[in-house]
C-alpha positions in Angstrom: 5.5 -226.6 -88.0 6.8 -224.7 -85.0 4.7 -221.9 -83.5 7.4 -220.3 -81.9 10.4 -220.3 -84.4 10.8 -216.0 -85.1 12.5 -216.6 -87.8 11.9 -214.9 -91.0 12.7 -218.0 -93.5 12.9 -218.6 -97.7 11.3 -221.3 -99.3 12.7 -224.5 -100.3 12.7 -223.5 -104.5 13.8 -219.8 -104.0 14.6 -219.0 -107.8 10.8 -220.4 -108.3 9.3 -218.0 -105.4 8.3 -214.4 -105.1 6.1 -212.2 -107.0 8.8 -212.6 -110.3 7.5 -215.8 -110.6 3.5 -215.5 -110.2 3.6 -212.6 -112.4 4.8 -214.7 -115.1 2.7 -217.2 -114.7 -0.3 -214.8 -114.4 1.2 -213.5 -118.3 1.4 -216.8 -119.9 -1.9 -218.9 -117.9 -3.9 -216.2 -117.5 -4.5 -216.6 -113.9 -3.4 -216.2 -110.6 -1.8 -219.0 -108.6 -3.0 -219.1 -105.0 -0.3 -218.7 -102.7 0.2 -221.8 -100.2 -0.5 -221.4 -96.7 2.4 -223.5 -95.6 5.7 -224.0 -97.4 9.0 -226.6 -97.6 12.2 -223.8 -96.0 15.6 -223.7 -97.0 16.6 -225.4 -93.7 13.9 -228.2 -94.2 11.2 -226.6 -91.4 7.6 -226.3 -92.9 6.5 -222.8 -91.8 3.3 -220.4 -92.9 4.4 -218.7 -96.0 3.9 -215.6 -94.3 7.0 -216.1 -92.6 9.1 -216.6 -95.8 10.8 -214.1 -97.5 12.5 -213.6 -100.8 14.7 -210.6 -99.6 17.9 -211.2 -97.8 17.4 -208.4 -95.8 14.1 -209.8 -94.1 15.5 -213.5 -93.9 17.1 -214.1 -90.4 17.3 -217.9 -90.3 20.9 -218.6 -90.8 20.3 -222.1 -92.5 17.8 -220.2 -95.3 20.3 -217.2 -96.0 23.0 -220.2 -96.9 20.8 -222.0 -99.2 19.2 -219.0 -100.9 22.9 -218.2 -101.5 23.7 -221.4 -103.2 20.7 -221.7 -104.9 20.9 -218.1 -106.4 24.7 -219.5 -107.3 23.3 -222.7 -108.6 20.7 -221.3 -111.0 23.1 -217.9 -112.3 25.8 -221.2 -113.3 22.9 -222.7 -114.9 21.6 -220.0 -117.0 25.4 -219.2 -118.2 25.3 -223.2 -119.4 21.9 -222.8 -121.2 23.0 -219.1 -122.7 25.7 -221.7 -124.6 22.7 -223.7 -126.1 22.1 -223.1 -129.7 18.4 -221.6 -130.4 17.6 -220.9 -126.6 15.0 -217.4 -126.7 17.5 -215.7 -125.0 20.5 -213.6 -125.6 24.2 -214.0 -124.1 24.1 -210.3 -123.0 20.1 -211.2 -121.4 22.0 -214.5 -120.1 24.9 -212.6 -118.5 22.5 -210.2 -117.2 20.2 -212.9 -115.3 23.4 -214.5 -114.0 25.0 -211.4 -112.3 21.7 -210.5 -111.1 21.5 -213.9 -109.7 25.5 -213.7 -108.1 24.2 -210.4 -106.7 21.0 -211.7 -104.7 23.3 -214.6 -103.7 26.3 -212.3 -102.4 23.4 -210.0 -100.5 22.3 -213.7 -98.6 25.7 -214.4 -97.5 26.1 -211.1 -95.9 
């Protein structure tokens, strides 16, 4: 860990991070994960999570903006294959939703 990189990164799983994420695990567990002190980046440094962010607009390591963009392009193709799946809890139109909401977030990192 490097106590003089500026760099405003995103973790290594960014589908799996942000608050999106906690609150849904705080709906179905019933608790509150703690957040880690030190996380995995998109461009493989390990950094304090308080210098991780899930917004494009915050993240100015060049490295995490690239793989938050294909990560956020990975999991929209993803959710368009499982909206495909007979009996999955979701609808096409709540599939097609996820997935441009997903292409949008990854467009806004490769800005």
């Amino acid at each position: 860990m490097s106590q003089t990189d500026p760099h405003i990164h995103v973790e290594q799983k960014v589908v799996q991070a942000g608050a999106a994420v906690r609150n849904a695990i705080v709906s179905t567990l019933g608790f509150v994960p703690d957040a880690p002190s030190v996380v995995t980046t998109g461009c493989g440094l390990q950094v304090p999570y308080a210098m991780t962010s899930p917004r494009p607009e915050s993240v100015t390591c060049l490295a995490c903006r690239e793989h938050a963009h294909q990560e956020h392009l990975r999991f929209a193709d993803q959710v368009e294959r499982w909206s495909r799946i007979p009996g999955m809890p979701f609808t096409g139109e709540q599939a097609a939703e996820a997935a441009q909401w997903a292409r949008d977030l990854a467009k806004r990192f490769s800005r």
